[in-house]
N, C-alpha and C positions, 0 to 999 in steps of 0.2 A: 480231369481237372479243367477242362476247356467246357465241359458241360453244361446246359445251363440252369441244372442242379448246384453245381458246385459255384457257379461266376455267382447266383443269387445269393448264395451262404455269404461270399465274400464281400459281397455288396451291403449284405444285411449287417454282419459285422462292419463295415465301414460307416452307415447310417445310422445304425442304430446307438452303438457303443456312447457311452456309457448305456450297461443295461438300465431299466427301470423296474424290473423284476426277477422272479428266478430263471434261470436255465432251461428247468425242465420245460416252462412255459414256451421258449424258443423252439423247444424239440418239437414239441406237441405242433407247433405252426407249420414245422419247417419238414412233419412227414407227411404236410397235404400236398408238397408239390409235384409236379407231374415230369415225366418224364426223367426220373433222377433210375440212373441204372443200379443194380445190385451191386457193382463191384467199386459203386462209389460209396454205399454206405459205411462201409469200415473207416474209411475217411471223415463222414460227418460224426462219426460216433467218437473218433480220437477230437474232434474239435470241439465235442460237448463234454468228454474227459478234459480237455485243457483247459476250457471253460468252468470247471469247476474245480480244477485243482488252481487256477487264476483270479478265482471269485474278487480277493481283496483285493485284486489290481484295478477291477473295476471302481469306478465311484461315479456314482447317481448325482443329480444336478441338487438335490438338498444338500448331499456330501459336500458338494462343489462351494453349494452358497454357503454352508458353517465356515469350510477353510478358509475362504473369503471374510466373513465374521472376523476370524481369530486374527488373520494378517491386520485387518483396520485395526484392531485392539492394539494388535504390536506396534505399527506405526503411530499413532497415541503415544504409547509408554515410548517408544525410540527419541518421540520429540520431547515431550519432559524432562527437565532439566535434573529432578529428583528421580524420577523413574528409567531415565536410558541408561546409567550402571546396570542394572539388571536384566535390559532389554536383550533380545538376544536380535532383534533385526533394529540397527545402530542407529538408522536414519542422519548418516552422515552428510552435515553442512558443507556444501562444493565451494561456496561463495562466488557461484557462478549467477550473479543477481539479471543480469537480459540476455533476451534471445537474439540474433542477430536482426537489424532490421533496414539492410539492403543498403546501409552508408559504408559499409567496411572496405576498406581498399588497402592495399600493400601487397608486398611481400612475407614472406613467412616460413621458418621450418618446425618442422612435428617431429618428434619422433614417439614410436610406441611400441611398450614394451609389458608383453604379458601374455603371450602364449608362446607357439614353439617356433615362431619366426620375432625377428626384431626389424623393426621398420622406420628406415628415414624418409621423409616427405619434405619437399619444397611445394608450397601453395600459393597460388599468386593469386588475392583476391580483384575483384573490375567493381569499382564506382560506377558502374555503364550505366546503369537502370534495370537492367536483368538481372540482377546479381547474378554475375556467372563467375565462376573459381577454373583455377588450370592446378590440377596437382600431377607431379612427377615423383615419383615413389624407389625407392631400391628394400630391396629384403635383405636382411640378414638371418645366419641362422643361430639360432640360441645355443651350445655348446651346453652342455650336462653338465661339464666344469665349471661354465660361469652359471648355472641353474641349482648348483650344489655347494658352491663355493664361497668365497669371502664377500663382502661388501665391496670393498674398493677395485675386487676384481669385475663385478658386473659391473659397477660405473665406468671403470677406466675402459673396459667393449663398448659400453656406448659411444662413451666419446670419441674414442677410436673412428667405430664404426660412422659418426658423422660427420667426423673431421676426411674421413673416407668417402662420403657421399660428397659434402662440399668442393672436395675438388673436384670429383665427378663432375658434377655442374657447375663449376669452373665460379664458386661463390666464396671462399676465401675471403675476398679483398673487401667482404661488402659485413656491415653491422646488420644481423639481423634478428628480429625477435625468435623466440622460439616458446612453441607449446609441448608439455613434458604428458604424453598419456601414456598412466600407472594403472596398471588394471589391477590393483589391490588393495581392499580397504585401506586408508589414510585417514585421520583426524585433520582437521584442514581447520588454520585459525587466521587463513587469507588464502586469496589464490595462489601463490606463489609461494605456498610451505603446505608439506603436509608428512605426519608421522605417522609410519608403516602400524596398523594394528599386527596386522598379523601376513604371512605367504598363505597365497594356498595355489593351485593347478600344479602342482609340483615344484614348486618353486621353494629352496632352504640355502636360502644366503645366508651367513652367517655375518652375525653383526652389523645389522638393517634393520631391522623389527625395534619400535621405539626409537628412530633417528628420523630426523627430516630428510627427506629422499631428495629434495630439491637443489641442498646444500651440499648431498655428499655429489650430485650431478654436476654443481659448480665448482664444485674441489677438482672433480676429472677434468671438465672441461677447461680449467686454468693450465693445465699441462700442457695443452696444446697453443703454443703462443701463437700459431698461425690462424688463429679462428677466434675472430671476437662474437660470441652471441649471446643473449641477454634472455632467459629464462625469466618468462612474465606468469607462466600458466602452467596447473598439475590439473591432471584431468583425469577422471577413470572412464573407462571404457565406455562406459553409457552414457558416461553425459558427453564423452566426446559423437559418441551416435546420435542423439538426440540435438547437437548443435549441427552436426552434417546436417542432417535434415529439417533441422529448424532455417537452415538458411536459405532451403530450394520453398520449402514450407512455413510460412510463421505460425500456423493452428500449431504444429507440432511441439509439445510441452512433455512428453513423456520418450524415456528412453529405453530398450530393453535390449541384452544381449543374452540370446541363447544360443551357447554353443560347448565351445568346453567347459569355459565356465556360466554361470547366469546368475547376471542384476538387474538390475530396474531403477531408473532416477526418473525422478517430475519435478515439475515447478511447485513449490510449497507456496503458501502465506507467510509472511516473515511473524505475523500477528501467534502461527502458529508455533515460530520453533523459539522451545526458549531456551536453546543450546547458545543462540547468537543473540547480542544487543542489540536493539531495534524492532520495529512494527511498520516500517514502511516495505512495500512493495515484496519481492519476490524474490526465491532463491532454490538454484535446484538443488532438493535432498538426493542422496548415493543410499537408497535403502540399504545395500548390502547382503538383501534377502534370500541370500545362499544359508545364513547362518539360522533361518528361521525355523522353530521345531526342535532348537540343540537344548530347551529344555523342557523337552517331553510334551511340546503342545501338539507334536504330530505322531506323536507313538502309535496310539490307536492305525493310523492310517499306515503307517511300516510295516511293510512282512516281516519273515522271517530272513526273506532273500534283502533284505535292503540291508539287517543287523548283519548279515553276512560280509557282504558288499565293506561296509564300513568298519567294523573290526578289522578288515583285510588292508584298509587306506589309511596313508600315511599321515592324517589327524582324525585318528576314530574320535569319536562323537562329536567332531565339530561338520559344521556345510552340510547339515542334512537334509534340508531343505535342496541343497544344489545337487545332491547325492542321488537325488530320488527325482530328478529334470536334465540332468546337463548330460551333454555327449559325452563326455569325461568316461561317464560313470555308465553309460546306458549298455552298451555293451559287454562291460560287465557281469549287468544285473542279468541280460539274456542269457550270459556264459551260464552263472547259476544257475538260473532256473532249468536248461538244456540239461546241464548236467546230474539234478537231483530227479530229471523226469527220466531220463537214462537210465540211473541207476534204479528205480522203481519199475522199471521196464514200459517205460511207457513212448520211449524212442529209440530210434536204432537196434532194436531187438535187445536191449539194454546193456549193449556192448560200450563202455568209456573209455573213450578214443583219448590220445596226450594232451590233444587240442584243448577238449573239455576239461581237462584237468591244470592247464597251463593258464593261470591269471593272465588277463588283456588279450589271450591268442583273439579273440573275438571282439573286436572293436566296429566305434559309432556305423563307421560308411559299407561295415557289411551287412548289419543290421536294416541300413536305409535300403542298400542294394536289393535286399532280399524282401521289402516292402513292395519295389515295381510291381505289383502283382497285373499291369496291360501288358508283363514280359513272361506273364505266367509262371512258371516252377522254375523256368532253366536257369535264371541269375542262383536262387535261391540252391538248386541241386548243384551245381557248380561251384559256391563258397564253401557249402558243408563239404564237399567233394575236396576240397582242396587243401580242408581240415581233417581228412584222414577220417572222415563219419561212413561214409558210403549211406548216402541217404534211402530211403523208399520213396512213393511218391507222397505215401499218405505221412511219411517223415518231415516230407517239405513244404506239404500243407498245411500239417503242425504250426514247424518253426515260422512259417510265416506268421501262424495266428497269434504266438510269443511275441514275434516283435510287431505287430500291431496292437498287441495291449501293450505293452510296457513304454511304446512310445505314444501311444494316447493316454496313458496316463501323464505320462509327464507334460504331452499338450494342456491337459485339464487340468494339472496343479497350477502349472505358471499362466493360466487364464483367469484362475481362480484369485490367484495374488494380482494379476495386471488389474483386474475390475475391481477387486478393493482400491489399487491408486486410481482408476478411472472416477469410480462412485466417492473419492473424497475430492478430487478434483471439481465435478459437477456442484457437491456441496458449498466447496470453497467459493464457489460463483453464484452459488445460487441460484442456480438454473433448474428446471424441469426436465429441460432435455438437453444437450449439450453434443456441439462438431467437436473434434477436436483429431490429432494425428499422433500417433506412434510411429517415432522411429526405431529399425528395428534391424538388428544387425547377431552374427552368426553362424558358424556352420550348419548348428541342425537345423537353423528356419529356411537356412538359403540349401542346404543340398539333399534334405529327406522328402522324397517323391511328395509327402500327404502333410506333412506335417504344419505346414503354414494353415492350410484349408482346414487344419483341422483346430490351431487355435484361435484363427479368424472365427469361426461358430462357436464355438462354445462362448468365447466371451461376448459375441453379440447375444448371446442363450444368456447371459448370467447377469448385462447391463445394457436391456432392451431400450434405456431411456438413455444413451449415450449412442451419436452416429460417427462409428469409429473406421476412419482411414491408416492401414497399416503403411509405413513407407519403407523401402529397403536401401539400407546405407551402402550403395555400389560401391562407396569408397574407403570405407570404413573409419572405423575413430580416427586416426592421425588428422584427416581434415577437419573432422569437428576439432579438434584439440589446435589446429591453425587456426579455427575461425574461432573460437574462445580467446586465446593470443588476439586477434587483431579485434573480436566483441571489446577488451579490457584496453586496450589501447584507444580504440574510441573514446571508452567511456570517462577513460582518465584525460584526454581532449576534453570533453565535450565539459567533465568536472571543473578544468582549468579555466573553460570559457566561462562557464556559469559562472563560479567562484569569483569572477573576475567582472561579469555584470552585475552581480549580488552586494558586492564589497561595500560601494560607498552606502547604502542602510544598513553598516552593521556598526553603530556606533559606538568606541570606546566610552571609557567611563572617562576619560580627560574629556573628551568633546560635549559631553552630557553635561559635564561642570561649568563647560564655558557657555553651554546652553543657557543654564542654569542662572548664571551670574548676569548674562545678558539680558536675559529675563526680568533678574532682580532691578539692573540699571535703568529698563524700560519704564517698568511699574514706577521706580520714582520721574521718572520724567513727566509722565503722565500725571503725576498729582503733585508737580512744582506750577503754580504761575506759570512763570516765565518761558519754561518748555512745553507744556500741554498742548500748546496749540500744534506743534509740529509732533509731537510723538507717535509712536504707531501704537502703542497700547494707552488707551486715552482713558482709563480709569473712570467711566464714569458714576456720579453721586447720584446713588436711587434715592436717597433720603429716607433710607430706611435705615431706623437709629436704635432699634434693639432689637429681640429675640420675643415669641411669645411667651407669657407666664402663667396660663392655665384660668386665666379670667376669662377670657374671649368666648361670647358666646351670642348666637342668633341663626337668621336663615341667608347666605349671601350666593350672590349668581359670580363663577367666575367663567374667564374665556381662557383659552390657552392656544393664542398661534404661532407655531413656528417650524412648521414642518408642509408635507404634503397633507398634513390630516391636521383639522381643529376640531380642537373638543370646547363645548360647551356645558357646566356642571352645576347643579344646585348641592350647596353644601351648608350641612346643618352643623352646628358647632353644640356641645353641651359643656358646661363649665364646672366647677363643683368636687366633690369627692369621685363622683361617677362621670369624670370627663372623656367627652368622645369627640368624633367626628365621624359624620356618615356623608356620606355624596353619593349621587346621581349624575351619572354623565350621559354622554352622546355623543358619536363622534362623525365627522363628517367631512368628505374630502373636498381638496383646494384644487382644482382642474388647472393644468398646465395654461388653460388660456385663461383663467383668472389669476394665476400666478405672472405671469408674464403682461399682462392688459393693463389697465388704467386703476389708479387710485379709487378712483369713484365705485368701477366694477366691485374690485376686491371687498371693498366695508359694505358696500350692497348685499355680494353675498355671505359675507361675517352678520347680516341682521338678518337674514332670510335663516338662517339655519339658528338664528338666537329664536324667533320666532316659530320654529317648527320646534325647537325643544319645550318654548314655554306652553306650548300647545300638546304636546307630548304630556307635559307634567301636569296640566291645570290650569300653571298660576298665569296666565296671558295680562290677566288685569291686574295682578299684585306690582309695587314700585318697590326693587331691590337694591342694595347697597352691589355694588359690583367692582372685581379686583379683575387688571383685565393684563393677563402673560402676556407681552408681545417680546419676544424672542430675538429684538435684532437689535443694532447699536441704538439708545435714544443719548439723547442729552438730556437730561432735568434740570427743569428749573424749583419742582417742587415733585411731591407722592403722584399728583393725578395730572404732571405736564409731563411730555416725553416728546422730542423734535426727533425726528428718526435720523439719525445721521448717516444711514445709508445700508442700502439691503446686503443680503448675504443667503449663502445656502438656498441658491436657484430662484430666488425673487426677485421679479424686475417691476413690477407694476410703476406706472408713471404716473407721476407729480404728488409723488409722498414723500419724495425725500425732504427736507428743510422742514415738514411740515409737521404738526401736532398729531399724534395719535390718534390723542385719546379727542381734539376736538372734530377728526374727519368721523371718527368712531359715532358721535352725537349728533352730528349733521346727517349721518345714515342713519338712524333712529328716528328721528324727524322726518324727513321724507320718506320714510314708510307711514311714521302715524298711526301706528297700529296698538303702539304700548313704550312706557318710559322706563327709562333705569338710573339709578344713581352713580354714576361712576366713580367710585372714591378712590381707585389706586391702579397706576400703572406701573409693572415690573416685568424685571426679565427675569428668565426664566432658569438662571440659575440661584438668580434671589429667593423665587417660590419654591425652590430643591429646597436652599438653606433652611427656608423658614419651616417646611414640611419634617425636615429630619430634627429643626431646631426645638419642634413643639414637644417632641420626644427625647431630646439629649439635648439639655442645654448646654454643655460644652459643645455643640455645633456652632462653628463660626465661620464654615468655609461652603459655598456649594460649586458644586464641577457637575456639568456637561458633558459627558462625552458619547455621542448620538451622530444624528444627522451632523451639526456644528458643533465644536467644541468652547469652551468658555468657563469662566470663573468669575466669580463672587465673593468677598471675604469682608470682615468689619473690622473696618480700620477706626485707628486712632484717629480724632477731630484733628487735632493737634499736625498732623502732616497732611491733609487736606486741605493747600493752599489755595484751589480752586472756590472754596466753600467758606464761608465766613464763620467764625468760632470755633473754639479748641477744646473747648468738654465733651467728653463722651464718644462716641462712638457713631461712624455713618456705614453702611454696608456698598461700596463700591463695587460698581459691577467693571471691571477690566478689560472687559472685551479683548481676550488675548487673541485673538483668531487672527488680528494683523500683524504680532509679532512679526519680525522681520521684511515687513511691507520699505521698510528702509535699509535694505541690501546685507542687515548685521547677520544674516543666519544664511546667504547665497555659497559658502564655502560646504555647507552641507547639504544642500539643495541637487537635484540628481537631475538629467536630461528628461528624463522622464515626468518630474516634477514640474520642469519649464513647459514641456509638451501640455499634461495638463492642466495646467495656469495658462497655459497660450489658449486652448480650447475651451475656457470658462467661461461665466458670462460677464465675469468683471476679473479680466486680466492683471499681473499684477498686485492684486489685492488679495487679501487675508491667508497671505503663502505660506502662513503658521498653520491656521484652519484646513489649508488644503494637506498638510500631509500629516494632520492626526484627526481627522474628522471622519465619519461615515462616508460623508459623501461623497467623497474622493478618494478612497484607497482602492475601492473596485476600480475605479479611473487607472489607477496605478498601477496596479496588479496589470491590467491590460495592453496598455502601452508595454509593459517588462517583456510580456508574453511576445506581444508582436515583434519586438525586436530580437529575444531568443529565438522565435520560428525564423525569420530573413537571416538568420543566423544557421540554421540548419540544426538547432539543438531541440526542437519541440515539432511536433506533429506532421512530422517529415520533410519540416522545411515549406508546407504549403501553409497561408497564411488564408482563413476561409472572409467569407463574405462577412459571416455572421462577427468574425473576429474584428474586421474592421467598422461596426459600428459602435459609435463612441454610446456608454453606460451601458453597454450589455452585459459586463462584466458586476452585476450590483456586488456591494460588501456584504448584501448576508450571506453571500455564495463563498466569500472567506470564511464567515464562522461556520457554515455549512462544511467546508472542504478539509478546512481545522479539527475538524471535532476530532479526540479521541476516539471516539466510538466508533465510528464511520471509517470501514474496510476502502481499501483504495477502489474496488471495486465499484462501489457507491461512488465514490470522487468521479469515474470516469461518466460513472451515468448522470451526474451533475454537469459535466463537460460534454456528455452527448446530448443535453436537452437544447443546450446552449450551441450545440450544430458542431461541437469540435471531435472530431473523431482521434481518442485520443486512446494509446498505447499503456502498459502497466507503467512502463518509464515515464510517460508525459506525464502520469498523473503525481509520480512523487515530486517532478518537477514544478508541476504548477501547486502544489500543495506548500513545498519548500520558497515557491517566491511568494504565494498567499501569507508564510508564517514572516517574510524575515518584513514585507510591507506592515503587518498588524502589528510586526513586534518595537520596528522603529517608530511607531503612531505612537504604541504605549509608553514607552522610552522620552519620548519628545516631550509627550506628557508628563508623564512624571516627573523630567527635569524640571518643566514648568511648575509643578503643583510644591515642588523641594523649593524655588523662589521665595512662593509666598510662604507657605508652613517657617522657614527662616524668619523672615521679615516679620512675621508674628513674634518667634521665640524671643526678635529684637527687640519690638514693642514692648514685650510684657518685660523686661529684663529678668529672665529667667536663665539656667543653663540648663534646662530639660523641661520641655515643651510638652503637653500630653493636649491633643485636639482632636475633633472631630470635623470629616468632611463628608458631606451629605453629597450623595450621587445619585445622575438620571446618567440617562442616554443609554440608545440597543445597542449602541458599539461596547459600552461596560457591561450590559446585562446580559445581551446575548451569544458575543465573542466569548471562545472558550479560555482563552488566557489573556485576553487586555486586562480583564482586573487585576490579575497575577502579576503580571509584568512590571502595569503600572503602579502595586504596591511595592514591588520589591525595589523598583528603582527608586521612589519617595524615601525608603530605607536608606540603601547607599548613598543618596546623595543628601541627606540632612538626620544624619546619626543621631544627635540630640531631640528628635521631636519622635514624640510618641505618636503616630498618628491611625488613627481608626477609623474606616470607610465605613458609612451608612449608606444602604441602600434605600433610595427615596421610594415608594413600595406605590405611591399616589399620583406621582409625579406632581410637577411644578403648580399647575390648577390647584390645589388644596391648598400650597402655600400661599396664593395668590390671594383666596379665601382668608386665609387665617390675616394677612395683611391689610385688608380690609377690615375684618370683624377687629383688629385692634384699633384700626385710624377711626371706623363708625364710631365703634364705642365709645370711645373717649368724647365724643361729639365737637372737640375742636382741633382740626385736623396740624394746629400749628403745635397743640398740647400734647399731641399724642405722642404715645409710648415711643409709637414708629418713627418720630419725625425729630 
């Protein structure tokens, strides 16, 4: 046996195993070595008999990857909400949703209960920055009578047994949480409730199985009036290993216990389970995967000794998947197989010893013992020895090579199932190659000489594109199951805090009304006389006095500025049966130092880029009629006069304010000298929405903005326009609602953070309606929330980055980005990593959650505002059911995934009688700008005109 004949057999089986071919091929190699004596060969020749009377215990690395195959199928069908009735591996919701991440501090007790000791743990977790934990542990032992007996008998032991440990450490006097770890399938519809599916490791309580184990633990524990503890957490055994070690580790996301019994928990996608409500973030699944194979997906792969094995245990045909891996069961399997090779004469001169014949006489740690093979035969002849076998030597060479297959199979099953959860985990991320840690806890991983080693390879053999760190839980479940208790106690802090910085943007529907009606009171202030001058919403008169009617037709140039980007467009009108509109744009950006520079600069470069398009097009030398957007408050005194009354939306250019548009606009034209335009119509640019969506639904009467700025437009009755002389017909007022509340009426709903960015803008103060439903400002918002969450300790661990502190890094398309449906949190984070913030699966639901409740109170705000006007219409026309159309621009409506939602659903609620129907302006404002021209040209006298 010391040979080095025999040491290479042994070695060979240890390397080689799983075969890759037949036997006989091993033989053929293994008679070229040299120096193997004669009186070893009877020895090699019984281990190429047991090698083929062991054939099917082998399994080849294709084998490996099918099993692996069929387990990813079962996790699928476990998470399906229609297919886990019939699953057989459960994929049980832990609603264990984060890993620990180094803020946890307290005190804490665990206790755990699921093999054949019961364990209380007192855990004291350190806020230090180490995260370092103290646990002090006492054992109990499980009694047969409470392992066979009633319900209220095993609860009232525990509680016994804790109320025993508490005064042990002298903790009585003190309120403490407590984590509850059940190593037994549980249905779990919160942390803190979970119903027994089923016992198994020999466990038959009677009247437990379908109750909440949590409740009947708080029944026992009310008995003892000198113990107050507070049951926050159920936990099964893996996931309590997997939070052990997630706390010394944070890769650590998967958990696996093999030992007596064997499971497996990871961190899922929530997107993935539709056992639970929601799609945000993470949650670890309790595969249960002992149960896998109980309807015949692993038959193929079962011997005869395995059907043996489990007809014999106390739930035949259930756990046979664990049946055929756990220590439970593994000693067993080698009794059998010992004893049918016995009686075929193939051991011990095939004498059957009581031992062999006596269920369990042969259990896990002799099996392990007699693997030492660096202690040669003598462990191995001295267990059968003590089992009444009287071994031989080539007996004990045998049985060693028995329990080196039977426990490297069970390494290669449960390697086979870990790298299916590893290989959906990589998927889940999308990763190529993927770190990550198993925690991993046990008797047979921690006390079988080979056994770790030997499923540390194979699953690097089976998920070469995963670099996988095993870690071992030295302390076992009970501390993971403390550190879950104080994860959930965090997290319901950290929930109360948010909740609590979140609150004032969640606006009831009373608030929304008084918006509403404030609103309403503005708008008439702004179109009385006598108030106008002081109002904050100043209703101005475009003198635009109808809708198009399908006449209009020619070639006209319009401009469109009111953003970072102006377009310049030639737009053909066709009139007739076969009426169109086709346009030609160009778009061209407004550089921060022309946005902020001088008057003069600005319409310099508004001519320089009219001039590069008319040169673009051809027409440099044609003289066009032109309608020309400008986007910001004017006053009119007529269609083609506009006094700007003052910038907005990051414009500061000087000495334009008080001043004419459209005459600085001609005075730039002129000092170029290069080519003339007609300038017939200035408007803003929720006028050119209306009139764009109006040429296609004439019941359009409204247009809305909601983009960069927000704003509105609508055609009011002559008749309440006391600003404007005459009371027939109709003038189209643009409202400039964006100063809403610029006179303190809407400060009760105004947030810290809304003062912060109004303090930081470039016109303080002003348009504090604009600023919290406009594009441009809700990234502002979102960001200031953030940075106050983080100095708070509740986002990216309390450090607050460089990148975070620069004001507009935060833009708003990174809300409809972060917002979307579609987009896995995973993608959130990497929108948050580009942006420098190294951010956690938690930060991201959190920064996603203050992205949704800032977009949702912009569209709210809005819509209160838009239920104002759509009212004040229904007033006008005296009607008691309103049906209207409002023509819509802006990327905050088109591109955000629910401001349009939002903002329809609140126009609903808050003005029941009006029917109202969003158009999407598809051209934006430039074509209506056009189309209000080609009516004012046409007509040829601008006082006559339709428009005027």
């Amino acid at each position: 046996p010391t040979s080095s004949g025999l040491m290479y057999w042994r070695v060979g089986c240890e390397n080689k195993l799983p075969f890759r071919g037949h036997p006989a091929i091993w033989s053929t190699q293994l008679l070229c070595l040299d120096h193997v004596k004669s009186a070893q060969w009877k020895s090699f020749w019984m281990l190429t008999d047991v090698d083929r009377y062991l054939y099917h215990l082998r399994l080849s690395d294709d084998v490996l990857l099918d099993v692996m195959a069929r387990f990813q199928a079962e996790m699928v069908k476990g998470l399906g909400r229609d297919t886990n009735p019939t699953a057989t591996v459960k994929m049980l919701p832990s609603f264990v949703r984060s890993l620990p991440d180094g803020s946890e501090k307290g005190d804490f007790l665990a206790v755990d209960l699921g093999g054949s000791q019961f364990r209380a743990h007192q855990v004291k977790v350190f806020d230090d920055g180490k995260q370092s934990s103290q646990l002090e542990s006492k054992f109990y032992p499980t009694p047969k009578e409470v392992t066979q007996g009633n319900g209220a008998e095993l609860f009232e032991y525990v509680a016994d047994c804790l109320s025993d440990f508490m005064e042990t450490k002298n903790l009585k006097h003190k309120k403490l949480p407590l984590g509850f770890t059940f190593s037994f399938p549980c249905k779990q519809t919160k942390l803190e409730e979970g119903v027994l599916l089923a016992w198994t490791k020999h466990f038959r309580v009677r009247g437990v199985q379908d109750t909440d184990v949590v409740s009947s633990l708080r029944k026992a524990l009310q008995k003892h009036k000198d113990i107050d503890v507070d049951v926050l957490a159920l936990v099964n055994d893996t996931v309590g290993t997997m939070m052990t070690c997630g706390y010394d580790d944070q890769r650590c996301e998967v958990g696996l216990i093999i030992g007596t019994g064997t499971n497996a928990c990871y961190m899922e996608e929530m997107r993935h389970i539709n056992l639970v409500e929601g799609d945000e973030g993470r949650m670890c699944i309790n595969t249960e995967w002992g149960a896998f194979g109980d309807d015949g997906a692993l038959d193929d792969l079962r011997t005869e000794f395995d059907r043996e094995l489990d007809l014999g245990s106390l739930n035949p045909g259930k756990q046979l998947f664990e049946k055929m891996i756990s220590s439970l069961y593994l000693g067993e399997l080698v009794r059998l197989i010992l004893l049918k090779m016995t009686k075929q004469g193939l051991l011990f001169n095939g004498k059957v010893s009581t031992a062999l014949l006596t269920k369990g006489k042969i259990e896990m740690k002799h099996v392990s013992a007699m693997e030492k093979h660096k202690e040669g035969l003598s462990n191995t002849k001295e267990i059968l020895t003590e089992l009444n076998l009287f071994p031989s030597e080539e007996d004990c060479v045998a049985v060693q090579h028995v329990c080196t297959i039977v426990s490297f199979r069970s390494a290669n099953l449960c390697a086979a199932a870990l790298a299916a959860i590893l290989t959906r985990l990589r998927e889940n991320k999308k990763l190529l190659r993927m770190r990550t840690t198993v925690g991993i806890d046990g008797g047979l991983y921690k006390t079988h000489p080979k056994y770790a080693k030997r499923l540390h390879k194979v699953v690097r053999r089976l998920v070469p594109t995963c670099d996988v760190r095993f870690l071992l839980s030295e302390s076992g479940s009970g501390r993971g199951a403390a550190v879950v208790t104080a994860v959930a106690r965090r997290l319901a802090t950290q929930r109360r805090r948010i909740d609590a910085t979140l609150a004032p943007f969640l606006l009831p529907l009373d608030i929304l009304r008084e918006v509403k009606d404030k609103m309403r009171a503005e708008l008439e202030y702004g179109l009385k006389r006598e108030t106008q001058a002081d109002a904050t919403v100043k209703m101005l008169p475009t003198y635009v006095c109808g809708t198009p009617d399908g006449t209009e037709k020619g070639k006209f140039l319009a401009l469109d500025l009111g953003g970072t980007n102006f377009r310049v467009l030639l737009v053909k009108i066709k009139s007739g049966r076969r009426r169109s509109v086709q346009m030609y744009n160009k778009i061209f950006a407004i550089p921060l130092e022309i946005m902020q520079g001088t008057g003069e600069e600005l319409f310099d470069h508004i001519v320089q880029c009219i001039a590069d398009f008319l040169e673009y097009m051809g027409i440099k030398g044609a003289r066009l009629p032109l309608g020309f957007t400008f986007s910001f408050p004017c006053r009119q005194a007529s269609i083609d006069k506009g006094t700007l009354v003052g910038w907005t939306k990051g414009f500061k250019a000087t000495d334009c304010e008080g001043e004419d548009v459209v005459d600085m606009l001609r005075e730039a034209i002129r000092r170029r000298n290069e080519f003339d335009l007609d300038i017939v119509a200035v408007v803003n640019d929720t006028v050119g929405t209306m009139m764009t969506c109006g040429y296609e639904d004439p019941n359009c009467e409204i247009g809305l903005i909601a983009g960069t700025g927000s704003n509105v437009c609508y055609m009011e009755d002559m008749k309440n326009i006391e600003i404007v002389e005459g009371n027939e017909g109709k003038m189209c007022i643009n409202t400039e609602w964006g100063a809403f509340g610029d006179n303190g009426c809407i400060d009760h709903i105004r947030t810290k953070y809304d003062r912060e960015v109004d303090e930081g803008s470039l016109n303080p103060g002003k348009q504090r309606y604009e600023k919290m439903t406009s594009g441009m400002y809700l990234g502002e918002i979102v960001r200031q929330i953030l940075i106050d969450l983080t100095k708070q300790g509740l986002l990216f661990r309390g450090h607050v980055s460089e990148s975070l502190r620069k004001r507009g890094i935060f833009e708003t398309k990174f809300l409809s980005q972060i917002e979307s449906d579609r987009l896995a949190l995973l993608q959130v984070r990497r929108i948050l990593q580009q942006l420098g913030l190294d951010s956690t699966c938690d930060d991201s639901i959190i920064v996603k959650e203050v992205c949704g409740v800032v977009s949702r109170r912009a569209a709210r705000l809005c819509g209160a505002g838009l239920a104002a006007i759509v009212e004040k219409k229904r007033e006008n026309r005296g009607v008691e059911r309103l049906q209207i159309t409002v023509g819509v621009d802006g990327t905050l409506y088109k591109l955000h995934p629910h401001f349009s939602r939002v903002l329809r659903e609140t126009v609903k609620e808050l003005a029941p009688q009006c029917d109202v129907t969003f158009m999407l302006s598809e051209d934006g404002s430039g074509k209506g700008a056009a189309l209000i021209t080609a009516v004012a040209g046409g007509a040829g006298d601008l006082v006559n005109a339709v428009l005027f």
